[in-house]
C-alpha positions as a printed NumPy array, in Angstrom:
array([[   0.   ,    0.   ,    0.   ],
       [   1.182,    3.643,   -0.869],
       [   1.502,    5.936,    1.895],
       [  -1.59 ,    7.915,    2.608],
       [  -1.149,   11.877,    3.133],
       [  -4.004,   13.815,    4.601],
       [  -4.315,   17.65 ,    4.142],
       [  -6.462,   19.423,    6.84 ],
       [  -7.424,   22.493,    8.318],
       [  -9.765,   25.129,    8.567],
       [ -11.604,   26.588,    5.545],
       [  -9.42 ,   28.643,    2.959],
       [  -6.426,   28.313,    4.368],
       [  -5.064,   26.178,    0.784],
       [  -5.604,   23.028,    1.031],
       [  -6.555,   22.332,   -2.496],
       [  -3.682,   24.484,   -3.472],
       [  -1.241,   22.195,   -2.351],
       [  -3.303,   19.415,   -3.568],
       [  -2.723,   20.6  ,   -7.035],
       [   0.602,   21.168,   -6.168],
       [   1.762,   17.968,   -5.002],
       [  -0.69 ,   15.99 ,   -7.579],
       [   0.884,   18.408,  -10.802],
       [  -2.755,   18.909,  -11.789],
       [  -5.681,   20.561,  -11.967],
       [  -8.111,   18.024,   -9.9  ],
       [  -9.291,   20.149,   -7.495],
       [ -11.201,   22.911,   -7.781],
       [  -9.534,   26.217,   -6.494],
       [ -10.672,   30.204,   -5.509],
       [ -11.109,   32.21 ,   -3.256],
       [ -14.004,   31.192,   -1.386],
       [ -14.324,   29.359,    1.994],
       [ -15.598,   26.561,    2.464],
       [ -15.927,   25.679,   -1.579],
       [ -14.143,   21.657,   -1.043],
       [ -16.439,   19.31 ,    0.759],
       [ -15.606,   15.687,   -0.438],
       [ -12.445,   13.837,   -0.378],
       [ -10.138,   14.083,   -3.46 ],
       [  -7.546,   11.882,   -3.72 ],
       [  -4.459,   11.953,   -6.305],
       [  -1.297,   10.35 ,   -6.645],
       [   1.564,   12.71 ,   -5.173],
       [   4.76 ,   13.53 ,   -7.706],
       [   6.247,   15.538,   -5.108],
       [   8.983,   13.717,   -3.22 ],
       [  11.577,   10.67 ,   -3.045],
       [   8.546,    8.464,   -2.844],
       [   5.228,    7.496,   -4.677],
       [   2.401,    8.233,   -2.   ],
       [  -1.015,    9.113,   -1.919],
       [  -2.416,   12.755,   -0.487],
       [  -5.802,   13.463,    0.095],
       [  -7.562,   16.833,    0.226],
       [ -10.367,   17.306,    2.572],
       [ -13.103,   20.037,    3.267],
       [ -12.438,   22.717,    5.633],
       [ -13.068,   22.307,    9.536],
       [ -14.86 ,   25.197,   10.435],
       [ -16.135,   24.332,   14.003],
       [ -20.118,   24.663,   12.76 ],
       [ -22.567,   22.356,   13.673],
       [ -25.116,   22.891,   10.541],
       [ -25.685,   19.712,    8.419],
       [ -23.751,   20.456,    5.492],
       [ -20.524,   21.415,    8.053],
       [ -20.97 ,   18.67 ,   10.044],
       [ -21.245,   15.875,    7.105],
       [ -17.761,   17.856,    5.607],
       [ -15.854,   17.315,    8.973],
       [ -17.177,   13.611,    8.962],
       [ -15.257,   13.254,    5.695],
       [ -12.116,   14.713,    7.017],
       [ -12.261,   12.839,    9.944],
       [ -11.99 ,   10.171,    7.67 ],
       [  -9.642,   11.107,    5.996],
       [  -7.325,   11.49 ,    9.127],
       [  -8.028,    8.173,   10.493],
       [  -6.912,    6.174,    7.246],
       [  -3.742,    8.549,    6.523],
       [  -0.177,    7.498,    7.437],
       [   0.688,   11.61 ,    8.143],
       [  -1.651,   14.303,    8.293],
       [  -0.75 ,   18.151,    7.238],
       [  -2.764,   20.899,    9.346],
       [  -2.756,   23.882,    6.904],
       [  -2.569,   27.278,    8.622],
       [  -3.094,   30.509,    7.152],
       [   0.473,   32.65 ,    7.833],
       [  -1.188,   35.939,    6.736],
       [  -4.114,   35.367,    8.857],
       [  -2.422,   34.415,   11.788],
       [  -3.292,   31.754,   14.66 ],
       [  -7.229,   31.173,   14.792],
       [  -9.291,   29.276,   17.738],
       [ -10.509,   27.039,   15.211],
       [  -6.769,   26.551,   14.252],
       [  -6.296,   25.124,   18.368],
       [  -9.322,   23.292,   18.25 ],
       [  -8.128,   21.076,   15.083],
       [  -4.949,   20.93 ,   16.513],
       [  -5.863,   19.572,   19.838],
       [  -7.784,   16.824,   17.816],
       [  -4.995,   16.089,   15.793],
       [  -3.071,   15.152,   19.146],
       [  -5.089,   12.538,   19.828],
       [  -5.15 ,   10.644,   16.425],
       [  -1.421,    9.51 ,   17.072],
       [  -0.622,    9.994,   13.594],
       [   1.994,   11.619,   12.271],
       [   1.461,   15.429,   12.325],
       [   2.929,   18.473,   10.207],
       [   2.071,   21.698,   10.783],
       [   2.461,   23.533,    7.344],
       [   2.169,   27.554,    7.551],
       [   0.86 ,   28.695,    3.896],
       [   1.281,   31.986,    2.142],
       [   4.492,   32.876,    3.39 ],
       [   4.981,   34.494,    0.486],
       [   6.838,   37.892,    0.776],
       [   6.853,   37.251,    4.394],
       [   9.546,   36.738,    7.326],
       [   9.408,   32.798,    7.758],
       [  10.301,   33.137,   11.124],
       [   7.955,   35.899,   11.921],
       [   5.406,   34.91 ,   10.131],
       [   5.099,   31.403,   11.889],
       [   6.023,   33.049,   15.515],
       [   2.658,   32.354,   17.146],
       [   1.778,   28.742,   15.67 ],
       [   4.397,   27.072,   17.813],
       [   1.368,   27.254,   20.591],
       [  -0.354,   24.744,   18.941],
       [   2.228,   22.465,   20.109],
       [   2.593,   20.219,   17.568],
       [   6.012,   20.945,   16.343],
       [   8.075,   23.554,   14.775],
       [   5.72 ,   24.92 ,   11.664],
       [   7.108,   24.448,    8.383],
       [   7.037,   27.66 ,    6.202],
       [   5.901,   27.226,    2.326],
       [   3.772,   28.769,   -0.51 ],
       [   1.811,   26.   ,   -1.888],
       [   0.982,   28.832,   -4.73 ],
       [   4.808,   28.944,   -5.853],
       [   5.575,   25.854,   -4.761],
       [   8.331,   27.477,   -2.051],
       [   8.898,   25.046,    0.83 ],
       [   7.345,   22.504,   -0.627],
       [  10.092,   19.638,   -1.534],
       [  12.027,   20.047,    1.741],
       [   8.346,   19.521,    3.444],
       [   7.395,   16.1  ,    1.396],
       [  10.753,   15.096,    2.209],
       [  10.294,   14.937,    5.858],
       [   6.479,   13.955,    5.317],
       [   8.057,   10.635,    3.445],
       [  10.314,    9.752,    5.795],
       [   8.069,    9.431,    8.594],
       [   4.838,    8.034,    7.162],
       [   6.935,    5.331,    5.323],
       [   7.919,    4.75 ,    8.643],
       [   4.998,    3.34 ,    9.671],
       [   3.785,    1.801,    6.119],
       [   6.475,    0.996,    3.602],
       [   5.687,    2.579,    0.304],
       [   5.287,    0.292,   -2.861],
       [   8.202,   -0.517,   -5.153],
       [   6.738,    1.725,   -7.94 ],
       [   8.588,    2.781,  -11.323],
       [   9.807,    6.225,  -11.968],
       [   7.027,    5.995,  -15.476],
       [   4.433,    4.335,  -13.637],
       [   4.374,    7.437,  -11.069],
       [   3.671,    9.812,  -13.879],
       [   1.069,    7.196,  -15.779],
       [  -1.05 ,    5.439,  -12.974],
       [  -3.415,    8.335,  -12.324],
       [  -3.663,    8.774,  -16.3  ],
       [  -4.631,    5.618,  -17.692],
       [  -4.537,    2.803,  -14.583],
       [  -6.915,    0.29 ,  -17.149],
       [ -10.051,    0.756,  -15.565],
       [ -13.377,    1.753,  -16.687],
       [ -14.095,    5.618,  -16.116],
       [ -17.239,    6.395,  -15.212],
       [ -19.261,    9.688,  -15.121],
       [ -22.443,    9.967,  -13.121],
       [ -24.182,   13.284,  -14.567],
       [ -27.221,   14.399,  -13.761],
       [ -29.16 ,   17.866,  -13.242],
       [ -28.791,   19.188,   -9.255],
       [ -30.46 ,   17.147,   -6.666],
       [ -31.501,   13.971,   -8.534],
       [ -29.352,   11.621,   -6.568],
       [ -26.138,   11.517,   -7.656],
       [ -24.004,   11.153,   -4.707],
       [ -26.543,    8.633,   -3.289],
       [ -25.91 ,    6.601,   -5.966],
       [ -21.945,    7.167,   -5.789],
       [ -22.289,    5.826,   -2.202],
       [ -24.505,    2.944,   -3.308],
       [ -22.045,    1.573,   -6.036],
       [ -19.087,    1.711,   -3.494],
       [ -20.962,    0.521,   -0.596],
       [ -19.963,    3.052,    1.737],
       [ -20.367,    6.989,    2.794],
       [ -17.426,    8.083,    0.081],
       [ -19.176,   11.325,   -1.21 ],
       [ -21.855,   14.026,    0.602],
       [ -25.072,   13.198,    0.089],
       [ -27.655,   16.03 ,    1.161],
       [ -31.61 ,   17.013,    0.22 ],
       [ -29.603,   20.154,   -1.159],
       [ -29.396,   21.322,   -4.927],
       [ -25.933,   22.015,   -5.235],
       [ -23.907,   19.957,   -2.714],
       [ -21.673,   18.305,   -4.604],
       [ -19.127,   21.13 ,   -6.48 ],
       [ -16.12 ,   19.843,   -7.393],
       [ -15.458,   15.885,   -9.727],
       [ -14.579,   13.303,   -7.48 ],
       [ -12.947,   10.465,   -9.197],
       [ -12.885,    7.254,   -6.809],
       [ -10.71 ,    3.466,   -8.094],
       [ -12.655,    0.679,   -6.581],
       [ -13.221,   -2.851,   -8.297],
       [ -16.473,   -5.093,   -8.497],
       [ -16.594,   -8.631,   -9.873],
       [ -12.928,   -8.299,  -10.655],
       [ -13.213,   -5.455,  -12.877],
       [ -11.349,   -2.072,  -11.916],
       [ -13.752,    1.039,  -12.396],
       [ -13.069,    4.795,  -11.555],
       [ -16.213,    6.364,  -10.743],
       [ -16.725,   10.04 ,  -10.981],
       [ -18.868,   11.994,   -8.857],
       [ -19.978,   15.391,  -10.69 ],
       [ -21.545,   18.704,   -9.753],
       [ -25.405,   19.004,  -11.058],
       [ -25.711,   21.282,  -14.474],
       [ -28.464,   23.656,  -14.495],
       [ -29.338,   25.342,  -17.612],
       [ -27.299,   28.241,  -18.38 ],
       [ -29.314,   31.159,  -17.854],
       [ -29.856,   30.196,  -14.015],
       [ -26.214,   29.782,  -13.063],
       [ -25.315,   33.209,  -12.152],
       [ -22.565,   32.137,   -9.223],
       [ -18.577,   31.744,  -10.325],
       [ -18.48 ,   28.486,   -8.259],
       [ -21.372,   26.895,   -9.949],
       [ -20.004,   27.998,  -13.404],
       [ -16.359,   26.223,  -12.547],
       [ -18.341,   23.196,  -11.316],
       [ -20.082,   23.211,  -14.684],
       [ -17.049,   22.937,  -16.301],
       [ -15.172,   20.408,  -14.275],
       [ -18.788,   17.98 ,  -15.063],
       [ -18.323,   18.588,  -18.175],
       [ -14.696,   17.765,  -18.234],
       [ -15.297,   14.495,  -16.799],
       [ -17.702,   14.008,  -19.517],
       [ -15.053,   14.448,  -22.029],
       [ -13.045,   12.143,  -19.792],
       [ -15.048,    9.308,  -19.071],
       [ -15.558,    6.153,  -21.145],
       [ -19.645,    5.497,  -19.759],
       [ -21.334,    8.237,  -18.733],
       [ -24.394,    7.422,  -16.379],
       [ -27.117,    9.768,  -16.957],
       [ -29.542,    9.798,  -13.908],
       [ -32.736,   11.142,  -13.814],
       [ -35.125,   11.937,  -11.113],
       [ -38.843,   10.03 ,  -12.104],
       [ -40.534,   12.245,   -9.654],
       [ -39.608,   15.628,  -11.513],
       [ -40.236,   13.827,  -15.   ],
       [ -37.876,   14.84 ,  -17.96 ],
       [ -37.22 ,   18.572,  -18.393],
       [ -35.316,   20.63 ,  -21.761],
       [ -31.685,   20.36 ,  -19.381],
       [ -31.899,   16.579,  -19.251],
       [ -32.169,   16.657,  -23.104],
       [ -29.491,   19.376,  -23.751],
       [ -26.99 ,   17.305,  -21.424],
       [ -27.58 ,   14.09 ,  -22.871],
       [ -26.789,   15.843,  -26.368],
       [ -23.823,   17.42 ,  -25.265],
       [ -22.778,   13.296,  -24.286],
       [ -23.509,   12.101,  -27.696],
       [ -21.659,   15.18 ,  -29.293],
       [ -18.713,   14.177,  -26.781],
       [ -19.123,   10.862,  -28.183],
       [ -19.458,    8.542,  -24.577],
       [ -20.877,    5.464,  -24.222],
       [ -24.093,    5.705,  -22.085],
       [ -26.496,    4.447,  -19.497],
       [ -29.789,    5.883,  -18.366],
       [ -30.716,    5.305,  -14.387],
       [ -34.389,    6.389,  -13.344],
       [ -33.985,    7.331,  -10.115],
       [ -36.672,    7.704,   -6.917],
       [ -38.139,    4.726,   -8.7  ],
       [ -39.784,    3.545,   -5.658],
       [ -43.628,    4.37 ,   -3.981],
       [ -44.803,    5.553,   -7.726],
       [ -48.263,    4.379,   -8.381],
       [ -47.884,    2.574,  -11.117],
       [ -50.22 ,    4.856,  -13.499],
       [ -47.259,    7.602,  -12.92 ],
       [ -44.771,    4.861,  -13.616],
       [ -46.434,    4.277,  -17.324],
       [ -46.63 ,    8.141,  -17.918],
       [ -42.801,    7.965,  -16.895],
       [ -42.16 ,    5.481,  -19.788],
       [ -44.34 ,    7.208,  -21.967],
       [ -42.587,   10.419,  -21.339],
       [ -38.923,    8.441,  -21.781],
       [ -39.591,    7.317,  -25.168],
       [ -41.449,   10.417,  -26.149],
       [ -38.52 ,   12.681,  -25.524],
       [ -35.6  ,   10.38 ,  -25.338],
       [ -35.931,    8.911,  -28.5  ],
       [ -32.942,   10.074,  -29.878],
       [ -30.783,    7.659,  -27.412],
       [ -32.915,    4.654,  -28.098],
       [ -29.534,    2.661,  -28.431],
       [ -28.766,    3.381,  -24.199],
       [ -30.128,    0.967,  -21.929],
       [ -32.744,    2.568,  -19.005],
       [ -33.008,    1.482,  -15.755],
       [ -35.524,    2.173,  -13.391],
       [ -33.719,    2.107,   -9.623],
       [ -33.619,    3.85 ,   -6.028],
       [ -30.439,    4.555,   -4.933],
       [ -31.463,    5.433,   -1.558],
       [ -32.747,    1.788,   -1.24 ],
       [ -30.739,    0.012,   -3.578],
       [ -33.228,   -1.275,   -5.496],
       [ -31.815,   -2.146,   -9.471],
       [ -28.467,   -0.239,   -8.58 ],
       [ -26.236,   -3.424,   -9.129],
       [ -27.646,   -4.255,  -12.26 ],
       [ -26.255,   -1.176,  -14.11 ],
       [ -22.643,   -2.846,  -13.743],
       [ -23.786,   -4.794,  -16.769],
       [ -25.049,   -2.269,  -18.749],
       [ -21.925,   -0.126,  -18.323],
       [ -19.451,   -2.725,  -19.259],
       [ -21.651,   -3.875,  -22.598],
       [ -21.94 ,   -0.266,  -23.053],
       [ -18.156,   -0.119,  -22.36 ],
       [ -17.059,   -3.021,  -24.504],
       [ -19.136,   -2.166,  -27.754],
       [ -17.626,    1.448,  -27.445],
       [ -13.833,   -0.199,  -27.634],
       [ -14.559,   -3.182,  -29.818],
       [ -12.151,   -3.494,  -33.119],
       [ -13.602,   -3.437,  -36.135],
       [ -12.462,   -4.921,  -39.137],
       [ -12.581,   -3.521,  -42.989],
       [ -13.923,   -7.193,  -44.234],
       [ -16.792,   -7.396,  -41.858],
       [ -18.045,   -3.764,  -42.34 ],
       [ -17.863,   -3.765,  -46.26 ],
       [ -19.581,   -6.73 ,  -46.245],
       [ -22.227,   -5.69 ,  -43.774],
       [ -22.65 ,   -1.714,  -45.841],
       [ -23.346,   -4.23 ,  -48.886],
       [ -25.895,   -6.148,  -48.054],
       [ -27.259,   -2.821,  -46.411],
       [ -26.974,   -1.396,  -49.721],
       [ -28.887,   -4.113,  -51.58 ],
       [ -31.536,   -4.261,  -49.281],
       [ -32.127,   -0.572,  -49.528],
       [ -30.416,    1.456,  -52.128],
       [ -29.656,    4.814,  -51.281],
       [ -31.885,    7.813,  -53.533],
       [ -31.221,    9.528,  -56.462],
       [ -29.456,   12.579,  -57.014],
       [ -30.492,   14.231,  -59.909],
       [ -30.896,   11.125,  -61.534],
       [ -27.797,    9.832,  -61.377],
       [ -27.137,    6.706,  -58.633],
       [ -24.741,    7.355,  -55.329],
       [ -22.272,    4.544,  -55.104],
       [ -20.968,    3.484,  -51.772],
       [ -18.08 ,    1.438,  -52.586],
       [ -16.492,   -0.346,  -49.138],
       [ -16.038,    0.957,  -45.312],
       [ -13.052,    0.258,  -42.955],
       [ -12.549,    1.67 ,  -38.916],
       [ -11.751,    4.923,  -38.411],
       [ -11.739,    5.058,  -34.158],
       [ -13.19 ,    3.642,  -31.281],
       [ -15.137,    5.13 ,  -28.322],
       [ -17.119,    6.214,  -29.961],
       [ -16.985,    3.363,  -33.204],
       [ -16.209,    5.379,  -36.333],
       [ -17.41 ,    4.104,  -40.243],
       [ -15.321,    5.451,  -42.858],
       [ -17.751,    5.24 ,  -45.903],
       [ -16.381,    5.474,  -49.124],
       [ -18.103,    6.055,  -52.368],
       [ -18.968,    8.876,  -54.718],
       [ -21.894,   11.679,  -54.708],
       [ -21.559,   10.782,  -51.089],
       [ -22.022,   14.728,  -49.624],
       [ -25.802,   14.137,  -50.771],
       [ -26.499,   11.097,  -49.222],
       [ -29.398,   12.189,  -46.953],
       [ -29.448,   11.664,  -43.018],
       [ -32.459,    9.441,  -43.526],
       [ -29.893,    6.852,  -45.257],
       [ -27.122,    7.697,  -42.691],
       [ -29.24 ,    6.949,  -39.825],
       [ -30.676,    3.759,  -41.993],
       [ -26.454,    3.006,  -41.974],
       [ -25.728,    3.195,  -38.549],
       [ -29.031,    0.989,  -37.315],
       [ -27.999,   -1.519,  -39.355],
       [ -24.35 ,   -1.43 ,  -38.2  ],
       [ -25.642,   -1.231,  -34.548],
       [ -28.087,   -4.566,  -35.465],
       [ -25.503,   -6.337,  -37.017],
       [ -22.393,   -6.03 ,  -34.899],
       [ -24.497,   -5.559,  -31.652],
       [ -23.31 ,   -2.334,  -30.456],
       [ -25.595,   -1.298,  -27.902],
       [ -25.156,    1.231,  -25.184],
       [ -22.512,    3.695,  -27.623],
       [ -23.87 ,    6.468,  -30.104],
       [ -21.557,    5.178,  -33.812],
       [ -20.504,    8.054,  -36.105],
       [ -20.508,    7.683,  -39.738],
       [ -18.443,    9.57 ,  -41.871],
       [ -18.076,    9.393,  -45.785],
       [ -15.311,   10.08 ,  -47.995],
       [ -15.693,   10.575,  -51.698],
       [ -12.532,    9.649,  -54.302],
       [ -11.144,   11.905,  -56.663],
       [ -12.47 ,   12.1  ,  -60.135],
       [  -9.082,   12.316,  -62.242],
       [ -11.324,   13.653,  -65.434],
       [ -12.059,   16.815,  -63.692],
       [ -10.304,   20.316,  -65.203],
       [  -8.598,   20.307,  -61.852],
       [  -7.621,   16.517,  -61.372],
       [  -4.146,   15.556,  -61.64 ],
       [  -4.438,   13.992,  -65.468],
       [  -5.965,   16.89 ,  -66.835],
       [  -3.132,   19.107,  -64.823],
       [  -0.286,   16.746,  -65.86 ],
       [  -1.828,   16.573,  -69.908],
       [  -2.535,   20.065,  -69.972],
       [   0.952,   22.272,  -70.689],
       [   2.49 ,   19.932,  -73.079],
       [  -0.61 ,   19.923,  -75.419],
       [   0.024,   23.282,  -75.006],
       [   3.649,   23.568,  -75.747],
       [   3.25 ,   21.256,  -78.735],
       [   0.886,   23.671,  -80.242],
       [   3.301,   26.377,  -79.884],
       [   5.843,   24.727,  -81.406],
       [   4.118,   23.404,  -84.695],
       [   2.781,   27.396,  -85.026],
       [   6.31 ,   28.161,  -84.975],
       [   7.659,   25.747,  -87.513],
       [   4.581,   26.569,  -90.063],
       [   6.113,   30.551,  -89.604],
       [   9.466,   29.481,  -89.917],
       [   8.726,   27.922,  -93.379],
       [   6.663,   30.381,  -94.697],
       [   8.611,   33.379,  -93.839],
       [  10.676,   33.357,  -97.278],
       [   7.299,   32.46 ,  -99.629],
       [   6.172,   36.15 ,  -99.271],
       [   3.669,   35.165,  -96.176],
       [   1.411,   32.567,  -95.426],
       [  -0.945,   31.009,  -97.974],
       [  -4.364,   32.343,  -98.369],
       [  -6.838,   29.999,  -97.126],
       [  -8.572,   27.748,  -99.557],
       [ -12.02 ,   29.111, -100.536],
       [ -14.568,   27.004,  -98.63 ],
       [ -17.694,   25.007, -100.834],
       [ -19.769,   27.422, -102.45 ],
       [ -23.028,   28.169, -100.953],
       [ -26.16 ,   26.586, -102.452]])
């Protein structure tokens, strides 16, 4: 097991600065706002002699509200799975009671403790961490997660003693860079507008309390990825921020947390769309699930809040599904209650058939075969009487599966006959659960002005003209001029 680092401390104080910092991303969202990281974010630390693991937690503010008191549940945590845990102070800010209540906490753990003074910048170290030395926890170590000051001498120290008390993992120099990147697992995105479950199904799937869960629009802000592995195969699930439409998110957070969802969108190879059967299926459930099939993800519909509908709402429901979904006929829908668990296991099946048909190889054989006996079963339509020909079709990507077409008069093949295309390649190779993209390519016509026979024909026709002109002036020129035409036949 890698070393586990926790990063604590009271709201804004930079936590998910030096997250970034030690992680050499972007994972966690960042401003200047307290209070803005409530889940757990873990990432694989590049900082340091050693591979580890560092954790970024909410901020302990010392309030007992629900939302406060579910974020310092997390944290806690947090702190009692980590091998060393970092209290984050705020150097500019100075000591703070809620600073000596954390710390006093922190003391009775018996884990290994660091206290980290951030935003030193510009600042006397030794001035500047003068009155932290009363939480009595050690001498404070002075950084700038921001510039990154501080911050290799820190990890250092951090290493040594938490792979004193778990040895780290033998892990390759490339690995380090690569396992956070592409570990072979299944990435998936559950999306969803605010309030419609999400995080209760996150918790669900993984069997535990990973993620906040709250009857609050709007709890969940940042994209939580999570590694866990069910029935031997390795998934990364991602926990994303509710999308409203655009013309009601008004707040800088929300519109960051907008764009980290979609991010994970553009990330993920599934993408689990849930939807909330009470509320029925509104314009932003359409609009995201288009923005999924213009990113090109597999996908996977979840009803959610399935549970104590009559069952005359439950047919509307359907009704309403294929009434307005019927654009992503090819997704499979489940109808579930994530608070209760009720048909949550069973999307595991749907998201790795959606999973495998989005990554299957194709070959050129089987899909010119399969586009001609589409072909003679339907032919495509006429363009201004002349016939389109659609000569053979080979791979051109995967997730999503891409047709190369190639043929000519192709640019007026109607969408009618495209979508007539893809059904039958979905039918016939069994792709289910992943939108397929179709693309045609028309060949060159070499009898055109501009083709390349005409081009390479053209100038020494041309030339030879010139030079027979020449020759019949050359033999003239001593004759007194050129001959007068022959008179033509006489008129009648």
């Amino acid at each position: 097991m890698l070393p586990v680092i926790a990063l604590v401390g009271r709201p804004n104080v930079g936590k998910s600065t030096l997250f970034n910092c030690l992680t050499q991303t972007r994972s966690a969202l960042v401003a200047d706002f307290p209070g803005l990281t409530r889940d757990r974010q873990y990432g694989l630390g590049k900082i340091g002699p050693l591979p580890y693991l560092v954790v970024d937690t909410g901020g302990l503010s010392g309030e007992t509200d629900a939302i406060d008191a579910l974020v310092a549940r997390q944290a806690h945590k947090a702190i009692e799975e980590a091998d060393a845990v970092l209290l984050l102070v705020d150097a500019r800010a100075g000591l703070a009671a809620a600073d000596e209540e954390i710390a006093t906490r922190l003391r009775r753990s018996g884990k290994a403790l660091f206290l980290v003074a951030n935003k030193t910048e510009h600042l006397d170290p030794a001035q500047a961490t003068a009155d932290f030395h009363a939480l009595g926890i050690g001498a404070p170590w002075a950084i700038s997660a921001t510039h990154r000051r501080g911050v290799d001498a820190l990890m250092e120290a951090v290493l040594a003693a938490a792979a004193a008390q778990r040895p780290a993992d033998t892990l390759p120099a490339l690995e380090r860079t690569t396992i956070a990147a592409d570990d072979g697992s299944i990435r998936l995105a559950i999306v969803g507008r605010p309030n419609v479950g999400k995080s209760t199904l996150v918790n669900r799937l993984l069997g535990e309390e990973r993620v906040l869960a709250f009857d609050q629009p709007g709890t969940t802000r940042d994209a939580v990825a999570i590694p866990f592995e069910k029935d031997g195969t390795r998934y990364t699930l991602i926990d994303t921020a509710g999308v409203r439409r655009r013309s009601r998110v008004d707040d800088a957070i929300e519109k960051f947390s907008v764009i980290k969802t979609l991010q994970a969108i553009e990330e993920a190879h599934v993408v689990v769309m849930v939807l909330d059967a009470r509320q029925g299926i509104a314009d932003q459930d359409a609009t995201l699930l288009g923005y999924v099939l213009d990113s090109g993800r597999a996908l996977v519909l979840a009803v959610n809040k399935w549970d104590k509908l009559e069952p005359e709402v439950r047919d509307e429901v359907r009704g309403e599904l294929a009434r307005k979904l019927a654009f992503i006929d090819f997704a499979n829908t489940h109808y579930i209650s994530a608070l209760h668990g009720s048909g949550v296991m069973d999307l595991f099946r749907s998201v790795r058939q959606a999973y495998a048909a989005a990554t299957r190889k194709l070959s050129t054989p089987e899909l010119t075969r399969i586009l001609e006996d589409a072909v003679a079963t339907h032919q495509p339509p006429l363009v201004h009487g002349r016939s389109i020909k659609l000569r053979y079709a080979h791979p051109g990507g995967q997730n999503p599966p891409v047709i190369v077409i190639h043929g000519s008069r192709v640019e007026h093949i109607p969408d009618a006959y495209r979508r007539y295309l893809i059904n039958t390649f979905r039918r016939v190779l069994r792709l289910h659960g992943t939108p397929i993209r179709v693309d045609f390519k028309a060949g060159d016509n070499p009898y055109k002005p501009e083709g390349l026979q005409r081009k390479q024909t053209h100038r020494p026709l041309a030339e030879e003209r010139a030079q027979r002109i020449a020759r019949r002036r050359a033999a003239t020129a001593g004759t007194g001029g050129p001959r007068k035409p022959s008179p033509g036949p006489k008129k009648r």
